[in-house]
Jmol script that loads the backbone (N, CA, C; Angstrom):
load data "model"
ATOM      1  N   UNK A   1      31.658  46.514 -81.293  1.00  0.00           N
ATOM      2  CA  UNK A   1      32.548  45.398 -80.984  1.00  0.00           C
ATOM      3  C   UNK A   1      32.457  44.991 -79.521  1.00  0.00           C
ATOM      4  N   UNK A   2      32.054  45.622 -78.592  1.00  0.00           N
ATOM      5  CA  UNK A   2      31.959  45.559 -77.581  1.00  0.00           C
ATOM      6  C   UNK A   2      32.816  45.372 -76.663  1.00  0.00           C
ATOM      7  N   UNK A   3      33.944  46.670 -76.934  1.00  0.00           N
ATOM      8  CA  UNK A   3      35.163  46.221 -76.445  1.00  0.00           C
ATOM      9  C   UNK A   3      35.183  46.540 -74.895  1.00  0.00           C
ATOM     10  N   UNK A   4      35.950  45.330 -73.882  1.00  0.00           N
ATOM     11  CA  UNK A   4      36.381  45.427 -73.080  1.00  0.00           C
ATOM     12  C   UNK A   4      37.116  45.099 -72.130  1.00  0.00           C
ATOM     13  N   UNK A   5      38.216  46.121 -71.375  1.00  0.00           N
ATOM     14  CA  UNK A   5      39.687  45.507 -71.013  1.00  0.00           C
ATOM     15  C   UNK A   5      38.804  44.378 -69.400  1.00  0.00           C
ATOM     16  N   UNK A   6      40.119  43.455 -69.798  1.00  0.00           N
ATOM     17  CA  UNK A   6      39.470  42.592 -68.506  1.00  0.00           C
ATOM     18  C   UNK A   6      40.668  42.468 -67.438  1.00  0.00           C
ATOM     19  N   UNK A   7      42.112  42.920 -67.888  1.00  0.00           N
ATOM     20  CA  UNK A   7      42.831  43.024 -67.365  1.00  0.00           C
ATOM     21  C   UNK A   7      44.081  43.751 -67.518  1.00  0.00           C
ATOM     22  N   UNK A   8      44.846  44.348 -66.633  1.00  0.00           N
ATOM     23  CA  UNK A   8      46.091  44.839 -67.050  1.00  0.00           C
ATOM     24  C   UNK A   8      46.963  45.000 -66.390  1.00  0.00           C
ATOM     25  N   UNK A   9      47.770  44.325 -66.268  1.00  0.00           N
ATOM     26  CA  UNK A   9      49.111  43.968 -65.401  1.00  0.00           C
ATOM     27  C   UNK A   9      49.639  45.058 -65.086  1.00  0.00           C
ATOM     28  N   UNK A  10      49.593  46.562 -65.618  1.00  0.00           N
ATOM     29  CA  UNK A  10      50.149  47.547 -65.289  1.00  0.00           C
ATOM     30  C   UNK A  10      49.451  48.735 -63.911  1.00  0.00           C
ATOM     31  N   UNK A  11      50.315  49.388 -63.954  1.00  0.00           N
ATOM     32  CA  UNK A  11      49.590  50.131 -63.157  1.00  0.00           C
ATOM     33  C   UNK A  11      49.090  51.599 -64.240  1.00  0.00           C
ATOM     34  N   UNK A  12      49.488  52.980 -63.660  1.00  0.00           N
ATOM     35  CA  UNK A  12      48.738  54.279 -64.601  1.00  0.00           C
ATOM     36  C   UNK A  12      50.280  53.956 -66.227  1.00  0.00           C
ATOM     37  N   UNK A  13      51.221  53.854 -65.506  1.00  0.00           N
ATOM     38  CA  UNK A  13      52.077  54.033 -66.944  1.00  0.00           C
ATOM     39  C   UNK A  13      52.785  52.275 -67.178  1.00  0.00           C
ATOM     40  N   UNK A  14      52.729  53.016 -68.712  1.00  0.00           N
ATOM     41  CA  UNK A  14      52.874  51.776 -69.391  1.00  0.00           C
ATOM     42  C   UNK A  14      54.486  51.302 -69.989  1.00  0.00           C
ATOM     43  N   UNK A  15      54.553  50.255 -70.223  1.00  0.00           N
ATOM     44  CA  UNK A  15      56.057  49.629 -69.792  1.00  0.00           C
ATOM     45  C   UNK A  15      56.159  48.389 -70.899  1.00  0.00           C
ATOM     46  N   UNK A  16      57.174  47.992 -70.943  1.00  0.00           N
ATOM     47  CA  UNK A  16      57.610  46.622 -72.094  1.00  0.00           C
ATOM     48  C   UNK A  16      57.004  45.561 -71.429  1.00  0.00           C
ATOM     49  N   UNK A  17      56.700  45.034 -71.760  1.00  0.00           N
ATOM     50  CA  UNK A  17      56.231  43.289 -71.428  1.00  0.00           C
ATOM     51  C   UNK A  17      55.143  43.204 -70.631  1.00  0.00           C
ATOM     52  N   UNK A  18      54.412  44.021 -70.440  1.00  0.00           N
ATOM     53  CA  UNK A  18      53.149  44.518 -70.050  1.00  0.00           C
ATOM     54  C   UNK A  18      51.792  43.711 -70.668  1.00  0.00           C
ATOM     55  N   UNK A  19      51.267  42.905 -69.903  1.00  0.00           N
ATOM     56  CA  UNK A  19      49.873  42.048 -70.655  1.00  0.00           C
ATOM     57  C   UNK A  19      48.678  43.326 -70.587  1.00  0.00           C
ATOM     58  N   UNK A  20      47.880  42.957 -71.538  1.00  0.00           N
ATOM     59  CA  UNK A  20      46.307  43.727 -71.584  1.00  0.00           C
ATOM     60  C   UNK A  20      45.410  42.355 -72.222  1.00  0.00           C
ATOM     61  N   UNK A  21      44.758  42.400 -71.234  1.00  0.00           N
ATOM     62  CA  UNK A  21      43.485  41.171 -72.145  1.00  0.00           C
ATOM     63  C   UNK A  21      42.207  41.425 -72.250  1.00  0.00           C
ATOM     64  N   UNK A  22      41.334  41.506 -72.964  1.00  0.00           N
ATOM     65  CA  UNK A  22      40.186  41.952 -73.817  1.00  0.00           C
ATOM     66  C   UNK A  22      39.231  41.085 -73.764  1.00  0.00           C
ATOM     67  N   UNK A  23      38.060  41.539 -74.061  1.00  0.00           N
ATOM     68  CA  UNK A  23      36.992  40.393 -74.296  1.00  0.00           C
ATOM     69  C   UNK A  23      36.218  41.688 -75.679  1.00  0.00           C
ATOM     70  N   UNK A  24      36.350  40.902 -76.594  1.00  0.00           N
ATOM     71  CA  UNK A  24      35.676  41.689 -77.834  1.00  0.00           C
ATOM     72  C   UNK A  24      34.903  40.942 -78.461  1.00  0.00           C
ATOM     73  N   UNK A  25      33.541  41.387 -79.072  1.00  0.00           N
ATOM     74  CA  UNK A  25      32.228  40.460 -80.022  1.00  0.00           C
ATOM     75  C   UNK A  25      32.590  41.292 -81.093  1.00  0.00           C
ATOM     76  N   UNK A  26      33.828  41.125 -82.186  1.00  0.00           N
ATOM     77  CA  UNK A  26      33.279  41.212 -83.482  1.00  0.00           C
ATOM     78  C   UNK A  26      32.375  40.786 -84.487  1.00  0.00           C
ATOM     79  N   UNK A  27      31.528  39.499 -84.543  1.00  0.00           N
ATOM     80  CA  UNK A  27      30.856  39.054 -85.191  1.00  0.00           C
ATOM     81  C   UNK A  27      29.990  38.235 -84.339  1.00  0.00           C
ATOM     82  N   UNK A  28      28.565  39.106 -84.653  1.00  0.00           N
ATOM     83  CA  UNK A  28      27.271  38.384 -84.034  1.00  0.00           C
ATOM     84  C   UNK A  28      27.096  38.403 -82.370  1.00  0.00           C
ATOM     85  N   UNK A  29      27.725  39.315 -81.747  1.00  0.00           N
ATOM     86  CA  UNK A  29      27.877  39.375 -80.259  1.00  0.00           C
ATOM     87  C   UNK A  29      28.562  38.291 -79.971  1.00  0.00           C
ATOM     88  N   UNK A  30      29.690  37.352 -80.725  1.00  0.00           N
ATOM     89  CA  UNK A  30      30.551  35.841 -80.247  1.00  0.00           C
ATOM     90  C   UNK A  30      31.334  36.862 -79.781  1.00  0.00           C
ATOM     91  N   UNK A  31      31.518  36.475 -78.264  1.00  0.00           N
ATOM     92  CA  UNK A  31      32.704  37.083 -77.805  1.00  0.00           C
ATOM     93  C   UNK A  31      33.785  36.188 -77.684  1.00  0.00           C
ATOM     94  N   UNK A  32      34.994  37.047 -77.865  1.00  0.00           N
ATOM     95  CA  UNK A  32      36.247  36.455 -77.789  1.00  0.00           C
ATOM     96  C   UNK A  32      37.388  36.922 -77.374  1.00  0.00           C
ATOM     97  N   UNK A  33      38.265  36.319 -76.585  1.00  0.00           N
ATOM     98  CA  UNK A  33      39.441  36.547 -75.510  1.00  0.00           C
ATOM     99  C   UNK A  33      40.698  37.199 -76.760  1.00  0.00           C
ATOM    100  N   UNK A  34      40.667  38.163 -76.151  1.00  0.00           N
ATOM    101  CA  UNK A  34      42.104  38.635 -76.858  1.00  0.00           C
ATOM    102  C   UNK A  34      43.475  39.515 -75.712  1.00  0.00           C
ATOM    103  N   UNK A  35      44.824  38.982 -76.618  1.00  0.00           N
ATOM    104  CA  UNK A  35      45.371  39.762 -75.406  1.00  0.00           C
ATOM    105  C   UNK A  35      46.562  39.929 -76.116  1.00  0.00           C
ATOM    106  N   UNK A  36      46.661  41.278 -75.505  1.00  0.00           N
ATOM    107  CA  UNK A  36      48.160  42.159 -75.967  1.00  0.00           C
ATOM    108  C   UNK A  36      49.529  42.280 -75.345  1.00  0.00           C
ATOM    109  N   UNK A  37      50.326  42.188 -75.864  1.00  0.00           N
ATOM    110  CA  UNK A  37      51.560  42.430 -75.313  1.00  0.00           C
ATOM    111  C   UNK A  37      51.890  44.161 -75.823  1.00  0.00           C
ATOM    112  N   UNK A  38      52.384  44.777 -74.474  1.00  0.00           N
ATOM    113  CA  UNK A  38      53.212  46.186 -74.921  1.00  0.00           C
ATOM    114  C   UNK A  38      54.708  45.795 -75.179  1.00  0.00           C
ATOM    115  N   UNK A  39      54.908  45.711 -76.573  1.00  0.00           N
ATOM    116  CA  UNK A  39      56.557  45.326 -76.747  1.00  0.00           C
ATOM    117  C   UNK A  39      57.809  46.687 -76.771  1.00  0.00           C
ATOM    118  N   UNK A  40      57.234  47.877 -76.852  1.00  0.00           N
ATOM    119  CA  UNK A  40      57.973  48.739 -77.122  1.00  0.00           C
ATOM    120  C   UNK A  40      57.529  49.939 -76.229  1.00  0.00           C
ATOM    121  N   UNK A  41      58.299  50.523 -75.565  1.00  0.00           N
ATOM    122  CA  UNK A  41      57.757  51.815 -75.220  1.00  0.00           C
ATOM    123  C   UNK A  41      58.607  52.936 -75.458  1.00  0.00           C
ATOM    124  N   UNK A  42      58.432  54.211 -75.699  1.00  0.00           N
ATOM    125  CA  UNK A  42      59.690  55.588 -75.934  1.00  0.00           C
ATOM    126  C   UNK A  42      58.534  56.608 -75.283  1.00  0.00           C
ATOM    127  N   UNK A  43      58.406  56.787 -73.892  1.00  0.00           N
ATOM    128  CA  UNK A  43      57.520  57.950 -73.407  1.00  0.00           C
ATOM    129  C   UNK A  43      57.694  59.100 -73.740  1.00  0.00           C
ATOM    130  N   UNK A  44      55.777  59.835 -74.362  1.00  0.00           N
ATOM    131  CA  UNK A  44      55.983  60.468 -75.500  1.00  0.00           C
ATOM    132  C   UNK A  44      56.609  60.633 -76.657  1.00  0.00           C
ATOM    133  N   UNK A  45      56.348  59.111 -76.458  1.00  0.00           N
ATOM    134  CA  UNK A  45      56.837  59.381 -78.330  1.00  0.00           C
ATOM    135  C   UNK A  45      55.630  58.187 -79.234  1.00  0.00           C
ATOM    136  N   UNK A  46      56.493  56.997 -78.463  1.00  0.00           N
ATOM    137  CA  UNK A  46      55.523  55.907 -79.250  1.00  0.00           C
ATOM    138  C   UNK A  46      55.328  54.881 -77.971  1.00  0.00           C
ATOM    139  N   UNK A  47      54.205  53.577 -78.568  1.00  0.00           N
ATOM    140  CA  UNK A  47      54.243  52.640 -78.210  1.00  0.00           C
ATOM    141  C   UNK A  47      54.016  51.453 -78.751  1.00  0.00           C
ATOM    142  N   UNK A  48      53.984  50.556 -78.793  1.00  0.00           N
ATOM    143  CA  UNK A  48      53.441  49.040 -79.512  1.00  0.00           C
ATOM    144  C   UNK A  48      53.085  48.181 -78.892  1.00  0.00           C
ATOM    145  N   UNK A  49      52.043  47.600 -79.319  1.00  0.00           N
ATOM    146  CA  UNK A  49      51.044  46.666 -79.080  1.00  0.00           C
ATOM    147  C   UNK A  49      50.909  45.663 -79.749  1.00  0.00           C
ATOM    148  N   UNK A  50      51.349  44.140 -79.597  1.00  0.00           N
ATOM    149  CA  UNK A  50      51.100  43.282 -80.578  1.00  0.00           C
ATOM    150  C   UNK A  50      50.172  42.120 -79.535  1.00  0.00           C
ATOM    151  N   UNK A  51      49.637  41.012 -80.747  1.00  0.00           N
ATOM    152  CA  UNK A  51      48.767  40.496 -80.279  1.00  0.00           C
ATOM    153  C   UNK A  51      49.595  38.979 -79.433  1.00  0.00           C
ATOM    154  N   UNK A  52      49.125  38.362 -78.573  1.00  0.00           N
ATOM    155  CA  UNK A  52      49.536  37.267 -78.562  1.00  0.00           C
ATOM    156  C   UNK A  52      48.113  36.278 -78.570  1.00  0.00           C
ATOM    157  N   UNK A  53      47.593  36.358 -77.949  1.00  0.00           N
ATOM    158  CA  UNK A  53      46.851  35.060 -78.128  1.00  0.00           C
ATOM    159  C   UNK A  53      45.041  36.177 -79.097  1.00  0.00           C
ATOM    160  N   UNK A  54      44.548  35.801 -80.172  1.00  0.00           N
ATOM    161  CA  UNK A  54      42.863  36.488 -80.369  1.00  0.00           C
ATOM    162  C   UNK A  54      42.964  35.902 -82.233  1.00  0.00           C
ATOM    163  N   UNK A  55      41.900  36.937 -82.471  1.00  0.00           N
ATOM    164  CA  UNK A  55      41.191  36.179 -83.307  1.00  0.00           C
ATOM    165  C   UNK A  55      42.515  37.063 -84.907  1.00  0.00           C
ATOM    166  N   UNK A  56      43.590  37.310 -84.575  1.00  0.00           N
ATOM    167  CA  UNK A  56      44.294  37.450 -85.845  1.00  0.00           C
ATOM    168  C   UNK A  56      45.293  36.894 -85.841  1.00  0.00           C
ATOM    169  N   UNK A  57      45.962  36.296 -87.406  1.00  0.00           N
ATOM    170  CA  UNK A  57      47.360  35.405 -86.802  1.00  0.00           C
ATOM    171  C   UNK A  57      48.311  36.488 -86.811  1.00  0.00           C
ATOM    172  N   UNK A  58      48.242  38.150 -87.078  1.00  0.00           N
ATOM    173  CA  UNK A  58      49.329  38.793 -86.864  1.00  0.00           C
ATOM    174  C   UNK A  58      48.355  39.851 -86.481  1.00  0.00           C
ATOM    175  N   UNK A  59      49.064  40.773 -85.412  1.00  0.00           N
ATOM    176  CA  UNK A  59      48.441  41.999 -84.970  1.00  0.00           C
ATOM    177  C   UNK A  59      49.541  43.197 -84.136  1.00  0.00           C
ATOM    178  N   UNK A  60      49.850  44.077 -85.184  1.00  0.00           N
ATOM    179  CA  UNK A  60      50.846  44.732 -84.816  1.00  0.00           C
ATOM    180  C   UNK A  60      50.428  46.916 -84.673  1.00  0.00           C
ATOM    181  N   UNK A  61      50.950  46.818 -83.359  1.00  0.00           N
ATOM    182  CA  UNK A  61      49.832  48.412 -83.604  1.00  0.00           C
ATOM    183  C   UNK A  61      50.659  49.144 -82.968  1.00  0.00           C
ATOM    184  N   UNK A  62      51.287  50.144 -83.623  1.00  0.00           N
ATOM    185  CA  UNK A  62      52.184  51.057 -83.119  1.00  0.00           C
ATOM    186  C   UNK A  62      51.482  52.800 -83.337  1.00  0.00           C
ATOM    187  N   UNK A  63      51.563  52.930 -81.878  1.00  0.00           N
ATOM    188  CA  UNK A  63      51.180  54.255 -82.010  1.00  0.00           C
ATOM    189  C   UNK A  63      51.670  55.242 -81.281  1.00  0.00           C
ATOM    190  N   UNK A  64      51.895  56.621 -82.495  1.00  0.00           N
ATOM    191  CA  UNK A  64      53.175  57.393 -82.569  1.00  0.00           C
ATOM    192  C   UNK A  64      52.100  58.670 -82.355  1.00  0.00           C
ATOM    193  N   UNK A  65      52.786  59.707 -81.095  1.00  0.00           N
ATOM    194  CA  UNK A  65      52.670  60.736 -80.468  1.00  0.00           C
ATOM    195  C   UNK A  65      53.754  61.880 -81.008  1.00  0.00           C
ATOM    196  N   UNK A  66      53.403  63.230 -81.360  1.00  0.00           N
ATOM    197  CA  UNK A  66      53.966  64.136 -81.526  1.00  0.00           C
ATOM    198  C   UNK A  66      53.461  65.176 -81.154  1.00  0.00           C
ATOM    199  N   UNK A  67      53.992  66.165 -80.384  1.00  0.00           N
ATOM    200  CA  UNK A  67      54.023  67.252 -79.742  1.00  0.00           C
ATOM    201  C   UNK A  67      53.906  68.723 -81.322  1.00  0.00           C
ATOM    202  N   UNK A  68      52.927  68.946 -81.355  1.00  0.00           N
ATOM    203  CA  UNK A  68      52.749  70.327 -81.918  1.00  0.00           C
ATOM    204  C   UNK A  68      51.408  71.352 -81.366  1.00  0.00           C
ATOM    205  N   UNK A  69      51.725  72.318 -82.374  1.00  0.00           N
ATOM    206  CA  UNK A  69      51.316  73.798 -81.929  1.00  0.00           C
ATOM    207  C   UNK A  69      49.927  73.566 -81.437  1.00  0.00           C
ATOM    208  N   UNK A  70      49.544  73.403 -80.494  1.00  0.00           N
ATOM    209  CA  UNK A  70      47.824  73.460 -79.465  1.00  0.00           C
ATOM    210  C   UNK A  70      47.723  72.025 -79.437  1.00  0.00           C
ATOM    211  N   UNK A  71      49.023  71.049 -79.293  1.00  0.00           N
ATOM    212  CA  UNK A  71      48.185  69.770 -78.711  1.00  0.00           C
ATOM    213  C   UNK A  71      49.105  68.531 -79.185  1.00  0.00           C
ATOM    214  N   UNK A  72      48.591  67.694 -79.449  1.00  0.00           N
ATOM    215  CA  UNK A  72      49.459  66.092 -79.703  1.00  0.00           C
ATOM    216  C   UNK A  72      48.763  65.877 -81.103  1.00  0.00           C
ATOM    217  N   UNK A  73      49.547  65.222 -82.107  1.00  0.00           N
ATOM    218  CA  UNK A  73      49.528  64.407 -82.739  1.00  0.00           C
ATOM    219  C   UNK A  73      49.333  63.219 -82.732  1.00  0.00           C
ATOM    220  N   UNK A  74      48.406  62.123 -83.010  1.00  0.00           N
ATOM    221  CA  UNK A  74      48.457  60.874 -82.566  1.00  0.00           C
ATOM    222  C   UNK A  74      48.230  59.990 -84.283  1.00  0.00           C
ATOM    223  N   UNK A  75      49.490  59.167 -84.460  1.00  0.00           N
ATOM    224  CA  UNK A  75      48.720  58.116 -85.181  1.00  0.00           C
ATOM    225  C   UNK A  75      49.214  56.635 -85.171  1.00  0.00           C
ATOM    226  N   UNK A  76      48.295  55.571 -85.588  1.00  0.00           N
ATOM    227  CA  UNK A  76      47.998  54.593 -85.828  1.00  0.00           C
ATOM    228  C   UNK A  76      49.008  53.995 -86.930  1.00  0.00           C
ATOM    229  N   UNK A  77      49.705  52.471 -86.482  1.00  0.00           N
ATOM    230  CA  UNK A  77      50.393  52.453 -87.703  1.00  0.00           C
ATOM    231  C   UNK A  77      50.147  50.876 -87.651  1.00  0.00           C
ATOM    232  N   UNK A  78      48.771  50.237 -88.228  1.00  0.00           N
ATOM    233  CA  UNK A  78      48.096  48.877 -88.117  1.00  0.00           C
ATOM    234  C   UNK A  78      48.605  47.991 -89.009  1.00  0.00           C
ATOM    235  N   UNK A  79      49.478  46.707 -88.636  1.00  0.00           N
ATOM    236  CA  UNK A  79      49.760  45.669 -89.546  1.00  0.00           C
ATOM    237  C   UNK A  79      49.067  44.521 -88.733  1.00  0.00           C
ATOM    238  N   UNK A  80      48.589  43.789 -89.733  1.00  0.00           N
ATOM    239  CA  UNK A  80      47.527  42.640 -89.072  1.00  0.00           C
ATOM    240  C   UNK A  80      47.481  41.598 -90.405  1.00  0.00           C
ATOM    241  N   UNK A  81      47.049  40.554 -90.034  1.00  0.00           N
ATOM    242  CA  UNK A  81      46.637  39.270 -91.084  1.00  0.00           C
ATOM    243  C   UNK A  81      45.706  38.474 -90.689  1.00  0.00           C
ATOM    244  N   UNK A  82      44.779  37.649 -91.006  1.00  0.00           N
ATOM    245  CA  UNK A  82      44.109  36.543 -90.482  1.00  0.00           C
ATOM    246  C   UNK A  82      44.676  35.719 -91.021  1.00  0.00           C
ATOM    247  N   UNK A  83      44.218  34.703 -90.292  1.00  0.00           N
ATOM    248  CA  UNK A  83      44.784  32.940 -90.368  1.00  0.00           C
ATOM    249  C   UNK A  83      43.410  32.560 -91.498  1.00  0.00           C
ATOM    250  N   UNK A  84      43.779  31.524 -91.620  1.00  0.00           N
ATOM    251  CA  UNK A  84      42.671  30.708 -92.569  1.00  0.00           C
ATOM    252  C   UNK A  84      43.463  31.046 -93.578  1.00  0.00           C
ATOM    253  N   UNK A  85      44.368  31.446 -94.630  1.00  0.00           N
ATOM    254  CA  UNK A  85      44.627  32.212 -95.659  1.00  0.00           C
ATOM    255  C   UNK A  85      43.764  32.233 -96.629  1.00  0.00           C
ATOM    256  N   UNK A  86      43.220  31.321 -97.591  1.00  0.00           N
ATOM    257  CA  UNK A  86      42.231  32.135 -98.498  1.00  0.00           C
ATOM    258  C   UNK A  86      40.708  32.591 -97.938  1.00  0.00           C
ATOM    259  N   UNK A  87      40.413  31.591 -97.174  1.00  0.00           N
ATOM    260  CA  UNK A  87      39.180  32.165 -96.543  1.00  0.00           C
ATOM    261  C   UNK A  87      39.181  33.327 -95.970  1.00  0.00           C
ATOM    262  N   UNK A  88      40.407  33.384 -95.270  1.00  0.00           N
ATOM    263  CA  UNK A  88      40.836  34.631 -94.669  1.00  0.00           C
ATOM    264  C   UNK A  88      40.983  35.840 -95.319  1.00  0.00           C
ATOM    265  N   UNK A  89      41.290  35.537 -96.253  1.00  0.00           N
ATOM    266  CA  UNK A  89      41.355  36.920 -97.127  1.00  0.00           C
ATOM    267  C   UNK A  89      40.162  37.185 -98.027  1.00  0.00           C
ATOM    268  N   UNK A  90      39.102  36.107 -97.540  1.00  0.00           N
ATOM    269  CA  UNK A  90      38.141  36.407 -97.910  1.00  0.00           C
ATOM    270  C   UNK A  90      36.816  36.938 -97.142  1.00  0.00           C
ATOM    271  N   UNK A  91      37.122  36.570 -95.787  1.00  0.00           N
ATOM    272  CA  UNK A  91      36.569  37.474 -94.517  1.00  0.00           C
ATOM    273  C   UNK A  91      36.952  38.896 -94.458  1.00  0.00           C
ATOM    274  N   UNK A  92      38.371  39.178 -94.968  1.00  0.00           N
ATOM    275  CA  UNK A  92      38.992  40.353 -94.892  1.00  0.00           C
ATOM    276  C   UNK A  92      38.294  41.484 -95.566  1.00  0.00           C
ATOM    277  N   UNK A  93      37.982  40.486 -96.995  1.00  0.00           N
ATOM    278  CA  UNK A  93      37.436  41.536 -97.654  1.00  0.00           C
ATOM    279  C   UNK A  93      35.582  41.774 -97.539  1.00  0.00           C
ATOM    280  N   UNK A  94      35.304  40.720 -96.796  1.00  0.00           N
ATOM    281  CA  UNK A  94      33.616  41.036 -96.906  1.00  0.00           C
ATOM    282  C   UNK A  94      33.588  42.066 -95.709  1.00  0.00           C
ATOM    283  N   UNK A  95      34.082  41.649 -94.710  1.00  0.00           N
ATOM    284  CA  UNK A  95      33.618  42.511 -93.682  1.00  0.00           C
ATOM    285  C   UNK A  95      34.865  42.935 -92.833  1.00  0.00           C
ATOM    286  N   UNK A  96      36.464  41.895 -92.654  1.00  0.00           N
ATOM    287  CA  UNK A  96      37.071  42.893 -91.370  1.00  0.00           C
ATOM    288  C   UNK A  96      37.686  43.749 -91.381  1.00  0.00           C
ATOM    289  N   UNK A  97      37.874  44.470 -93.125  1.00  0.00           N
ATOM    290  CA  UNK A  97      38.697  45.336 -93.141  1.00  0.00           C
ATOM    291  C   UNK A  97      37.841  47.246 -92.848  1.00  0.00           C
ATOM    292  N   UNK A  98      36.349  46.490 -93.073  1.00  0.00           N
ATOM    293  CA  UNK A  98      35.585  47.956 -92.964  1.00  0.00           C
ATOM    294  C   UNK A  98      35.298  47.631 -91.136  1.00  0.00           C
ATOM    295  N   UNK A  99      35.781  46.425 -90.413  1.00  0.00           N
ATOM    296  CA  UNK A  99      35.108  46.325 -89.229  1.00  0.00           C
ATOM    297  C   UNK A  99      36.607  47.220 -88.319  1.00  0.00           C
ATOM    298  N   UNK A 100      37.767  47.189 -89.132  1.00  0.00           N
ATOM    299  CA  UNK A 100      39.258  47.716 -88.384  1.00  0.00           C
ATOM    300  C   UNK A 100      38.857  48.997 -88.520  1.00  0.00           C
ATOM    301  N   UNK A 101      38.402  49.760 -89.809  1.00  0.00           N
ATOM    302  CA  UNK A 101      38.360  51.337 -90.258  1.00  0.00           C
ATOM    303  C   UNK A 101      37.650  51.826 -89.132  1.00  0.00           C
ATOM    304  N   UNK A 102      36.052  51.437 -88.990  1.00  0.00           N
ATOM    305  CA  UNK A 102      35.255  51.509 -88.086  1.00  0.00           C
ATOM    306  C   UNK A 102      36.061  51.777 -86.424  1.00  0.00           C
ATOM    307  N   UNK A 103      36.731  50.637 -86.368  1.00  0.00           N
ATOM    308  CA  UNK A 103      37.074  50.738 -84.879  1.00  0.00           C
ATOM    309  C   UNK A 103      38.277  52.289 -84.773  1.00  0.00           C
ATOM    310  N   UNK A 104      38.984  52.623 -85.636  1.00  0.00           N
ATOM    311  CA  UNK A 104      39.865  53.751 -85.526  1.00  0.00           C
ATOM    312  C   UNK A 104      39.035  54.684 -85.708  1.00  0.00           C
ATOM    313  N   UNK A 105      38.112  54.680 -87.011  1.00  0.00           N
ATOM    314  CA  UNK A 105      37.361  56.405 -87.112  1.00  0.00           C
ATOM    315  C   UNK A 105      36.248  55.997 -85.303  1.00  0.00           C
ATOM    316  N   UNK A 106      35.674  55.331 -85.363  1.00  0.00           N
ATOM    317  CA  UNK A 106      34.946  55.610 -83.926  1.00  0.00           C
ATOM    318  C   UNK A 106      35.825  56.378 -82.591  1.00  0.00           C
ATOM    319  N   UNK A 107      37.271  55.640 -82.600  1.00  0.00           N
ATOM    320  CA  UNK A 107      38.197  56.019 -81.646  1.00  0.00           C
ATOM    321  C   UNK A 107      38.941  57.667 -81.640  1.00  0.00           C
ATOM    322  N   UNK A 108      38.652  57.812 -83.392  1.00  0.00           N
ATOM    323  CA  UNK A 108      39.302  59.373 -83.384  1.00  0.00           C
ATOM    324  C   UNK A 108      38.003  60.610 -83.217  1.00  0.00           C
ATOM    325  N   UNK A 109      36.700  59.778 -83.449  1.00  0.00           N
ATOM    326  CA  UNK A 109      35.538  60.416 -83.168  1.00  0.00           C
ATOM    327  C   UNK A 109      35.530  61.045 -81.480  1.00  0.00           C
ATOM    328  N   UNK A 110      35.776  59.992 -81.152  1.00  0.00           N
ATOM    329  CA  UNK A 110      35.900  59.590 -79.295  1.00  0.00           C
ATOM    330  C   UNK A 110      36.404  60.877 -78.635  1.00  0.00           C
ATOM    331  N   UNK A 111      37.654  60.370 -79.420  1.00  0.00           N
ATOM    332  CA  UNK A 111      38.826  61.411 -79.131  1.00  0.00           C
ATOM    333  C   UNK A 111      38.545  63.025 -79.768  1.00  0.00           C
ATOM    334  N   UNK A 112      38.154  63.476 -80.564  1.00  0.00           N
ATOM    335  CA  UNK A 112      37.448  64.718 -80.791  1.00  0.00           C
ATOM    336  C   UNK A 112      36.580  65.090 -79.844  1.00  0.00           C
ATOM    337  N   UNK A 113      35.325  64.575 -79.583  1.00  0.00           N
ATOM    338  CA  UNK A 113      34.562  64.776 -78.282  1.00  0.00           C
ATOM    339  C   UNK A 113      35.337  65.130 -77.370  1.00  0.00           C
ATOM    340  N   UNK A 114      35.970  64.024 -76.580  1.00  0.00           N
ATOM    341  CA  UNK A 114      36.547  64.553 -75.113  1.00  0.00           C
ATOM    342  C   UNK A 114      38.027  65.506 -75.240  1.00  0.00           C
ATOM    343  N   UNK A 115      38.309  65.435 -76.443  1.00  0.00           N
ATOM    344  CA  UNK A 115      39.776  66.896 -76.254  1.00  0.00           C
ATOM    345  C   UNK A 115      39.250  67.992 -76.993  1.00  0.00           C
ATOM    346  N   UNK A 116      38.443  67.984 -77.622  1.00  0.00           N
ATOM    347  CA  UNK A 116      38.254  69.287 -79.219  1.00  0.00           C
ATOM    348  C   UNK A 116      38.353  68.757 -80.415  1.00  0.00           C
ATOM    349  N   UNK A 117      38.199  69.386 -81.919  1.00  0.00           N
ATOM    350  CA  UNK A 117      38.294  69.452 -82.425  1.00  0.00           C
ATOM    351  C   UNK A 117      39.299  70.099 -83.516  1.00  0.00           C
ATOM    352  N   UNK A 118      40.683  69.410 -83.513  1.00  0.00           N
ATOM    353  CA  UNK A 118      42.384  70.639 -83.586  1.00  0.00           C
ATOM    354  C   UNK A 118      42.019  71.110 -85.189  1.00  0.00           C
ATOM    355  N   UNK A 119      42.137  72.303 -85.717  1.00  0.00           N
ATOM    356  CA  UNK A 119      42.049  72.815 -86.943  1.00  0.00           C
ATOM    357  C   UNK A 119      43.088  73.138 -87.619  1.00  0.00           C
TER     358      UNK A 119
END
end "model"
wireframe off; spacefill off
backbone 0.3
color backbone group
């Protein structure tokens, strides 16, 4: 996807109303401007991320931290839609729903590498 942050209003910690803006090539190296709002924060616990301006008409990403035995818990809790509606749900199904899976298993891959592997 070629993801990358181009900006972020924050400094190391993260806060409510907080911009992040992106430049991502999901399809064919077309890159395209995307940008997030942090709407929620509970340190160590959770956070949320929704979209305001990119290529979905809804993009909602809350992700929830828990403290157990040798380490953190982390998960993903993805609500999203495209615009176009039937076409859209017909992009969904050829390619963006295996192009979302992709982007989380790559990210929990990521994340195995640089912390371990928790058993």
């Amino acid at each position: 996807m070629n993801f990358r942050i181009l900006s972020n209003t924050g400094g190391e910690k993260m806060y409510e109303g907080q911009i992040i803006t992106y430049r991502v090539s999901p399809l064919a190296s077309v890159p395209l401007f995307w940008m997030t709002e942090i709407t929620h924060v509970k340190e160590y616990e959770y956070f949320i991320d929704e979209q305001r301006v990119g290529p979905y008409a809804v993009w909602h990403h809350e992700h929830r931290f828990k403290a157990i035995q040798g380490g953190i818990e982390m998960t993903d809790m993805v609500t999203y839609k495209l615009p176009l509606g039937v076409l859209g749900k017909l992009v969904h199904a050829l390619w963006v729903k295996r192009s979302v899976e992709y982007i989380f298993d790559y990210r929990y891959q990521a994340l195995e590498e640089r912390f371990g592997k928790f058993l």
